[in-house]
N, C-alpha and C positions, 0 to 999 in steps of 0.2 A: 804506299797508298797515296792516290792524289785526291784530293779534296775538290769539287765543283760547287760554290756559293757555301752555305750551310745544311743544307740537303744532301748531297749527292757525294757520294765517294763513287771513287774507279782503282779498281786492283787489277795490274797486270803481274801475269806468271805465266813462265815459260809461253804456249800459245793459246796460254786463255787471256781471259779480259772478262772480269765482272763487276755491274754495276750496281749497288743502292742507293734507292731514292728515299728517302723517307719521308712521310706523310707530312704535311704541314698542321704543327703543332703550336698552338695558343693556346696559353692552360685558362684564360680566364673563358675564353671561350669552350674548350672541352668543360670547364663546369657548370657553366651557361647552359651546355649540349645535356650534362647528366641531369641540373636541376628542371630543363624539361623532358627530359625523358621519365625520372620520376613523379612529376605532377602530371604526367599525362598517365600514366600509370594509376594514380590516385582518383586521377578520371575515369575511368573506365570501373574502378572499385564503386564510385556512386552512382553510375548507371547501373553496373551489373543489381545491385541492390536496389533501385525502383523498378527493374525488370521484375522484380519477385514481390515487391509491392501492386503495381496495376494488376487490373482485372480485364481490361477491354485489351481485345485479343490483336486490332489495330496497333495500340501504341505498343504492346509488346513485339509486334513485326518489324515497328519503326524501331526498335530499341536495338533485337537482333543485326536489321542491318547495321544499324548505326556504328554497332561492337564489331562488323564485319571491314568495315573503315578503319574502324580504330585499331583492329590489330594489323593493318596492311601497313598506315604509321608507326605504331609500335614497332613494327618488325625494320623499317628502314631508319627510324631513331637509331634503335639496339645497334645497327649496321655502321650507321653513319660511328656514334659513339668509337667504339672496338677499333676503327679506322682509327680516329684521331687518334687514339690513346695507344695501341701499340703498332698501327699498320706501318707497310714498306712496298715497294717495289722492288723487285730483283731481278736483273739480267743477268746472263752466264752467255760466252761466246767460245765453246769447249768443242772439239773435237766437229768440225764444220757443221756444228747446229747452235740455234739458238733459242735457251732456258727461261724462259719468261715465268713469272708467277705473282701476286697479290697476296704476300703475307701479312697476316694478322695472329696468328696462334699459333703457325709450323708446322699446321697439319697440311698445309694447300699442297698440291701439287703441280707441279712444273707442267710447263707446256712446252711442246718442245716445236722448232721451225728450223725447217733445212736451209740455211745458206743459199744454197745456190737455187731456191724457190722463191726466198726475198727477192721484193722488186719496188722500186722505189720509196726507198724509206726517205722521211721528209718531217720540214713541223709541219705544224696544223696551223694557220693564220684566225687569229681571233676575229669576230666582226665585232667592231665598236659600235654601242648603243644599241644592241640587240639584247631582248629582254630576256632569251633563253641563255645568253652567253653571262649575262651576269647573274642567274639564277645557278647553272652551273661551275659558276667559279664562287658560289657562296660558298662556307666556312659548312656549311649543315648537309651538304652534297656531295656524293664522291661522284664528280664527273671532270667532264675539263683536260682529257687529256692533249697534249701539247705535241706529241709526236705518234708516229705511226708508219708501218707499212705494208705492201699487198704481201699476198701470200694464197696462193693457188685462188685467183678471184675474191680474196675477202681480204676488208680491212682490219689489223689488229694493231689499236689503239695502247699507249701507255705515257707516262710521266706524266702523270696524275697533277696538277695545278700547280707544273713549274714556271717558273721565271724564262722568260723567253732569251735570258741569257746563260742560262743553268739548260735550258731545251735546247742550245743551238751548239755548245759546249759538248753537250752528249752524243748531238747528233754528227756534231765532225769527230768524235773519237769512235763509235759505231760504223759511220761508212768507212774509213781508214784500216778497219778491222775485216769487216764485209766485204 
C-alpha cells in the first residue's frame, strides 16, 4: 500500500487499483462542529416552546417558518458533523469500470462508471479570492472537490478538499490506470 500526503492511500492488486481519501479531520474543530450543533439544537428547544406560549396567530407562523430554517441547518450540521467524524472517499478501478462512493456508515452504495465512457478527467483549478471558493473550502462544508471527470455529458466531481499535491498525485496514478 502507498501512502499519498496523510490522506490518501492507493492499493494495487493484480488489475485493480483502489483509492482512499479520507476526510480532513481536526478534532478541535469537529468539537467546535458538535458544540454547535448541540446548542443549535437547544435553540430550536426554546422556540419550539414560545411557539406554544403566543397566542397571536402571526408570530406563531413566523415561528413555524423560522423551525422550517432551522431544521434545513440542523440537517446539513448533522451532515457536515458524520463527515468529519467518520467520512472517506473510495475509488475502485476493478474489472474496466470505475466504483466511486462517499462513505460515512458503510451502508452508501457504489457508483459504478465504464472506462471507456470517461473522458477527461482532470483537477479542478481553484479561483483565488473568490468568496464561494473559500466558503467551500471551509472546515463546516463538504464541498471543494479538486478533481473530476465527464461521463456520458455530466460532470462527476470527487477528492473532497485535497491538497493540490495529494490531487495531482492521484490524478497521474488514475489516468495511468484509465
Amino acid at each position: 500500500m502507498d501512502y499519498i500526503g496523510k490522506r490518501t492511500s492507493i492499493l494495487r492488486k493484480d488489475n485493480a487499483l483502489s483509492i482512499v481519501i479520507l476526510c480532513n479531520n481536526d478534532k478541535v474543530k469537529t468539537r467546535l462542529l458538535l458544540t454547535w450543533l448541540l446548542l443549535w439544537s437547544v435553540s430550536a428547544l426554546v422556540v419550539i416552546v414560545q411557539y406554544f406560549l403566543q397566542t397571536n396567530p402571526n408570530t406563531k407562523t413566523t415561528i413555524i417558518v423560522w423551525i422550517g430554517f432551522w431544521a434545513y441547518f440542523e440537517y446539513k450540521i448533522v451532515i457536515a458533523y458524520r463527515w468529519r467524524k467518520w467520512g472517506k472517499e473510495k475509488l475502485k478501478i476493478v474489472n474496466d469500470k470505475l466504483l466511486y462512493k462517499r462513505d460515512v456508515s458503510g451502508k452508501e452504495k457504489w457508483k459504478e462508471y465504464e472506462l471507456n465512457r470517461i473522458k477527461d478527467i482532470r483537477f479542478i483549478e481553484s479561483e483565488e479570492n473568490s468568496f464561494f471558493e473559500n466558503l467551500n473550502d471551509s472546515y463546516w462544508v463538504i464541498a471543494n472537490e479538486k478533481l473530476a471527470f465527464d461521463y456520458n455529458g455530466t460532470e462527476i466531481k470527487f477528492g473532497i478538499q485535497l491538497a493540490e499535491a495529494e490531487a495531482q498525485a492521484i490524478l497521474k496514478v488514475l489516468k495511468s490506470k484509465i
